[in-house]
Short mmCIF file of the C-alpha atoms (twelve columns), coordinates in Angstrom:
data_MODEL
# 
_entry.id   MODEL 
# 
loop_
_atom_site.group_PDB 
_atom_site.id 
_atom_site.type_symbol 
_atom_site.label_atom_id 
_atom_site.label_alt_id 
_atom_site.label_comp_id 
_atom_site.label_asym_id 
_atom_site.label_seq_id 
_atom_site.Cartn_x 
_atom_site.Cartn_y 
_atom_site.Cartn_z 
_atom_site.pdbx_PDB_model_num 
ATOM 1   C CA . UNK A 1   -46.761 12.951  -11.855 1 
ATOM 2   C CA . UNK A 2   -44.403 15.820  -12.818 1 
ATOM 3   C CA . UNK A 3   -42.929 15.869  -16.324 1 
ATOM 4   C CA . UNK A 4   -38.904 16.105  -16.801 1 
ATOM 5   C CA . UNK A 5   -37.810 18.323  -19.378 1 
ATOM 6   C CA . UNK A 6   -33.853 17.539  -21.061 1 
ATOM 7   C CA . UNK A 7   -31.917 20.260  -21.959 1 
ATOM 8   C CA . UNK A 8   -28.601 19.764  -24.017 1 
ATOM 9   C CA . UNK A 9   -26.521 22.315  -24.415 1 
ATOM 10  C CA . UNK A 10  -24.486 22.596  -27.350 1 
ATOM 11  C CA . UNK A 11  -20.984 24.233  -26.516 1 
ATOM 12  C CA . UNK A 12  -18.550 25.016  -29.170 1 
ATOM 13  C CA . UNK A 13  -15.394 23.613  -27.255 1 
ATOM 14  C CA . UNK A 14  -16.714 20.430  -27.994 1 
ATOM 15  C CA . UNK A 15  -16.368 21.069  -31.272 1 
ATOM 16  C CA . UNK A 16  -13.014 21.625  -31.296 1 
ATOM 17  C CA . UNK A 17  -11.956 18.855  -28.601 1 
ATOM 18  C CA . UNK A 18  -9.786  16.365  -29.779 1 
ATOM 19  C CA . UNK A 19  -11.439 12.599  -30.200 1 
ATOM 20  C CA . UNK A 20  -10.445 9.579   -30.405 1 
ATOM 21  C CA . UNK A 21  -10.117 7.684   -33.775 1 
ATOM 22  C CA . UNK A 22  -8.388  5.077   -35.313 1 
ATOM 23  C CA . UNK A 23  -5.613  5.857   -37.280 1 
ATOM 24  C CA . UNK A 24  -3.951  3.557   -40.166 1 
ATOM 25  C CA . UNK A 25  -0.862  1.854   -39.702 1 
ATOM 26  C CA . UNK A 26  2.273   3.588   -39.670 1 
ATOM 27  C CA . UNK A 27  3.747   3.622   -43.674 1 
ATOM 28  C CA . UNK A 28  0.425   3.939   -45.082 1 
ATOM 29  C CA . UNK A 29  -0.248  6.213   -47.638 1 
ATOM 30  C CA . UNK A 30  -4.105  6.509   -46.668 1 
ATOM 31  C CA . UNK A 31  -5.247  9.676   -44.797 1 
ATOM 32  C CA . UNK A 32  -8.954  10.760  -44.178 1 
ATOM 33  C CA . UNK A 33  -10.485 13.602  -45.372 1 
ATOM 34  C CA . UNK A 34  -11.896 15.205  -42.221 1 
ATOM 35  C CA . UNK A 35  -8.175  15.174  -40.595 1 
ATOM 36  C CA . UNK A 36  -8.054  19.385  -39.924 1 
ATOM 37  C CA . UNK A 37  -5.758  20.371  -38.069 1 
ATOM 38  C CA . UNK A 38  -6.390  18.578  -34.995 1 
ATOM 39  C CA . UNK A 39  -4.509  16.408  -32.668 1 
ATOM 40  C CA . UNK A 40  -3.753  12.930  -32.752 1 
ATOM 41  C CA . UNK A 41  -4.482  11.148  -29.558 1 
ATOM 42  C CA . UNK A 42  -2.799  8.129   -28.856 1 
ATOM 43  C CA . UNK A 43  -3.619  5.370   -26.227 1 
ATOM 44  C CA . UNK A 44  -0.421  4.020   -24.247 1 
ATOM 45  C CA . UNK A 45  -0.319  1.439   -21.807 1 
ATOM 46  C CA . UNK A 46  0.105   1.952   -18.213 1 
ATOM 47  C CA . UNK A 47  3.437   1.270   -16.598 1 
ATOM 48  C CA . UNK A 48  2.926   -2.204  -14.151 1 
ATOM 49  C CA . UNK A 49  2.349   -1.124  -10.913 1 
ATOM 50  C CA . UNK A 50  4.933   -1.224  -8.574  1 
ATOM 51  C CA . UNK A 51  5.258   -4.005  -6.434  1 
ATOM 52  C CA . UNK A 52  4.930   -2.954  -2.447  1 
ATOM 53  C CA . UNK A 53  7.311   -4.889  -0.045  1 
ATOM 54  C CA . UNK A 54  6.167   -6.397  3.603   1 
ATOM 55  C CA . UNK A 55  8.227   -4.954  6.252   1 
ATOM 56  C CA . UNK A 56  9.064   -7.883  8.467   1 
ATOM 57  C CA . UNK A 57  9.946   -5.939  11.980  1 
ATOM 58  C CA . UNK A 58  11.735  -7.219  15.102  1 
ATOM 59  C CA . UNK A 59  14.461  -6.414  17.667  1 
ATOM 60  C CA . UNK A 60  15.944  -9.984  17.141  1 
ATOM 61  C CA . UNK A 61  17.284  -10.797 13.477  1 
ATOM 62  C CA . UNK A 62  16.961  -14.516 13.643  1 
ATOM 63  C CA . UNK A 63  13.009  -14.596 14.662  1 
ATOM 64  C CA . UNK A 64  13.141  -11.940 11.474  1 
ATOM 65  C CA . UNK A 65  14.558  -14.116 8.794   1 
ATOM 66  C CA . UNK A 66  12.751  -17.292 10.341  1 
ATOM 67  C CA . UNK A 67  9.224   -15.464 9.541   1 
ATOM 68  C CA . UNK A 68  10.694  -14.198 6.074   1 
ATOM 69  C CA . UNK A 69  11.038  -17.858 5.331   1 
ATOM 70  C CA . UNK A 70  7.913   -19.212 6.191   1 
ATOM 71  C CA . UNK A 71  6.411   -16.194 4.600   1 
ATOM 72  C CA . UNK A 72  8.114   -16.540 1.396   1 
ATOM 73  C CA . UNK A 73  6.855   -20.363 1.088   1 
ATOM 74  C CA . UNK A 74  3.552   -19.340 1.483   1 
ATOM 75  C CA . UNK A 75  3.246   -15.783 -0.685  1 
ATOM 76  C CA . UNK A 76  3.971   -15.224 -4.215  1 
ATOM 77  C CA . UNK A 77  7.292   -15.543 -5.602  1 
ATOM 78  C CA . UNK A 78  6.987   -11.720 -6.803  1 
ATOM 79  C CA . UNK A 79  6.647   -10.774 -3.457  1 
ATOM 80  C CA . UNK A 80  9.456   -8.746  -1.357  1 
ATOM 81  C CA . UNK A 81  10.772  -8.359  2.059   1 
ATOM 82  C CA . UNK A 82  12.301  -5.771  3.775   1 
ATOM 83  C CA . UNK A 83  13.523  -6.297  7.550   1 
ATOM 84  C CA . UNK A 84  13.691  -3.376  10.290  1 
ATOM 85  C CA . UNK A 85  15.488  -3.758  13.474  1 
ATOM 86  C CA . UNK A 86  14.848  -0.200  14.966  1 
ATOM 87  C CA . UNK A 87  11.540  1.995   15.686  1 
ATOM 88  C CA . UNK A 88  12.909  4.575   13.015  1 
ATOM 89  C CA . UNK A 89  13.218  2.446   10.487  1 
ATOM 90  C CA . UNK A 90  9.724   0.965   10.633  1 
ATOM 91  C CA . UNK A 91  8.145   3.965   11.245  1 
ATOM 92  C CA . UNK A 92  10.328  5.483   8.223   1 
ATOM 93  C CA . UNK A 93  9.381   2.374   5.818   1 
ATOM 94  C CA . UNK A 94  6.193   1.540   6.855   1 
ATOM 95  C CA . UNK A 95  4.070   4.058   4.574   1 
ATOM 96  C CA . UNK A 96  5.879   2.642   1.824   1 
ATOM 97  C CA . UNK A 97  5.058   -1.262  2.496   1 
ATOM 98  C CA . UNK A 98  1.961   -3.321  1.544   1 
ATOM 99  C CA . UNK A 99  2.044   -4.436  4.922   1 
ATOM 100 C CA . UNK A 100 4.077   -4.222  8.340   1 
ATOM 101 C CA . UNK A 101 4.542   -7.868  10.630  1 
ATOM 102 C CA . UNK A 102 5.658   -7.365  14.012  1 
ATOM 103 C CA . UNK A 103 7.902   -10.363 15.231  1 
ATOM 104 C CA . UNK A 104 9.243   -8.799  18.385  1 
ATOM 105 C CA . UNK A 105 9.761   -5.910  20.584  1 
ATOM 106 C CA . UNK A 106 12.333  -2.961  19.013  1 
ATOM 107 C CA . UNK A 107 14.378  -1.388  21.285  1 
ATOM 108 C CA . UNK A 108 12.795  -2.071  24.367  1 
ATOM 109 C CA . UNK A 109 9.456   -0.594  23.232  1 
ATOM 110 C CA . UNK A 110 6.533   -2.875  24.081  1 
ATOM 111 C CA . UNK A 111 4.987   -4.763  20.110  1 
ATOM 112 C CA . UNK A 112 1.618   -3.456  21.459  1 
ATOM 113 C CA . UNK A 113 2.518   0.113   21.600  1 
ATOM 114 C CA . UNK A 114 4.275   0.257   18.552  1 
ATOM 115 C CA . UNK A 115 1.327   -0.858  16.738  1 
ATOM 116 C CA . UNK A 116 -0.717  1.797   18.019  1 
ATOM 117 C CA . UNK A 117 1.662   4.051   16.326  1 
ATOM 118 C CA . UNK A 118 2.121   2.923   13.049  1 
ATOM 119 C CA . UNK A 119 -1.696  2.879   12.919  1 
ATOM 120 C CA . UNK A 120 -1.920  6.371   14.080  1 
ATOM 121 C CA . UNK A 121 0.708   7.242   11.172  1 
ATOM 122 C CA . UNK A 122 -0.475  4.770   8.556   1 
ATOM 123 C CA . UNK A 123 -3.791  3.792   8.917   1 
ATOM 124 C CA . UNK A 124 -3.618  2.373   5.423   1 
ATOM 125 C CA . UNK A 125 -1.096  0.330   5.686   1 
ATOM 126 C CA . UNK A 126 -2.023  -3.706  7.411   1 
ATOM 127 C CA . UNK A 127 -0.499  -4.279  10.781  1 
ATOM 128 C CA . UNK A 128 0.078   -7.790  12.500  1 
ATOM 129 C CA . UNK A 129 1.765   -8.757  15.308  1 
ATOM 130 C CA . UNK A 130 2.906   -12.418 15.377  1 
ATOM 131 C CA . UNK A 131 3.704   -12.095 19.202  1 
ATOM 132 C CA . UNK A 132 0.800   -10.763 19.992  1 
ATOM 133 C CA . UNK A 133 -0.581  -13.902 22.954  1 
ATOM 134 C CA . UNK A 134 3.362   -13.589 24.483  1 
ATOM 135 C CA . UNK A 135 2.761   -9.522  24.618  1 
ATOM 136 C CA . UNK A 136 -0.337  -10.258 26.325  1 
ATOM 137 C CA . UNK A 137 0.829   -12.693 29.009  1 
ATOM 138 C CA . UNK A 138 3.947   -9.905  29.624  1 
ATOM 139 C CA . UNK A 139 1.426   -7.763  30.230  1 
ATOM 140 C CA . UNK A 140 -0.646  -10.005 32.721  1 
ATOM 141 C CA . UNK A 141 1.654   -10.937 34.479  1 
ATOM 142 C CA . UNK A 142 2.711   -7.529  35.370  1 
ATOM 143 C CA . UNK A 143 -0.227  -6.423  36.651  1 
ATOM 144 C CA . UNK A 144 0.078   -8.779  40.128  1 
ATOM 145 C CA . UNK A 145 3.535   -7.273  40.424  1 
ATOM 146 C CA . UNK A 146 2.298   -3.711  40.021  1 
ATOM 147 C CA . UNK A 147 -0.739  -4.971  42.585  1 
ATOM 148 C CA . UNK A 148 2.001   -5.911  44.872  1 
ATOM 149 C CA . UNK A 149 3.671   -2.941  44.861  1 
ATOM 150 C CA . UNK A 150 0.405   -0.707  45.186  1 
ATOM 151 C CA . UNK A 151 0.107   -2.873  48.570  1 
# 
């Protein structure tokens, strides 16, 4: 067995370092004696965090505000929604959302590669993709076509 030896070290600026204390009520006449000329310290409440919004995103507005509704009677009352219509805008407002839903293709880019970029660029951030079986059988059934044309 090997013995363990403690050494404190004493260091005079924690002497001097402000502490905590409690402190009488404002309009009191009683002070304590050992008050020098030290700071007061004061604990203060955090602000409330700030509420992150989902970014609902989608070439068609319609299929957008139909998923905004079913989301909204299914999350939190507290909870907002932003819509995007265009790649720049999601890839603009995405770092700032609590999560991104994909509801579409924008601008003729395919859902699936868009998510690969907004997990590139926020892999923080939650991605789904609601269309995700009808990007699939897009893709499917492009590959006998592209067969075909190989032929």
């Amino acid at each position: 067995m090997y013995a363990m030896t403690t050494v404190a070290l004493q260091s005079p600026a924690l002497q001097t370092a402000p502490k905590l204390r409690l402190l009488p009520k404002e309009g009191s006449t009683t002070r304590r004696a050992d008050e020098g000329g030290r700071p007061h310290l004061r604990l203060i409440s955090a602000p409330a965090p700030v509420e992150k919004p989902v970014l609902l995103a989608g070439g068609d507005a319609s299929a957008r505000e139909v998923v905004r509704r079913d989301l909204a009677k299914t999350m939190p009352q507290s909870t907002s929604f932003e819509q995007a219509g265009a790649i720049w805008e999601v890839l603009l407002r995405a770092p700032q959302a609590s999560m991104v839903i994909l509801s579409g293709d924008l601008d003729d880019m395919p859902v699936d590669a868009l998510m690969q970029m907004l997990v590139h660029q926020s892999p923080e951030v939650p991605v789904v993709c609601l269309d995700a079986g009808q990007s699939a059988q897009r893709s499917d059934a492009s590959v006998p076509a592209a067969q075909a044309a190989a032929r």
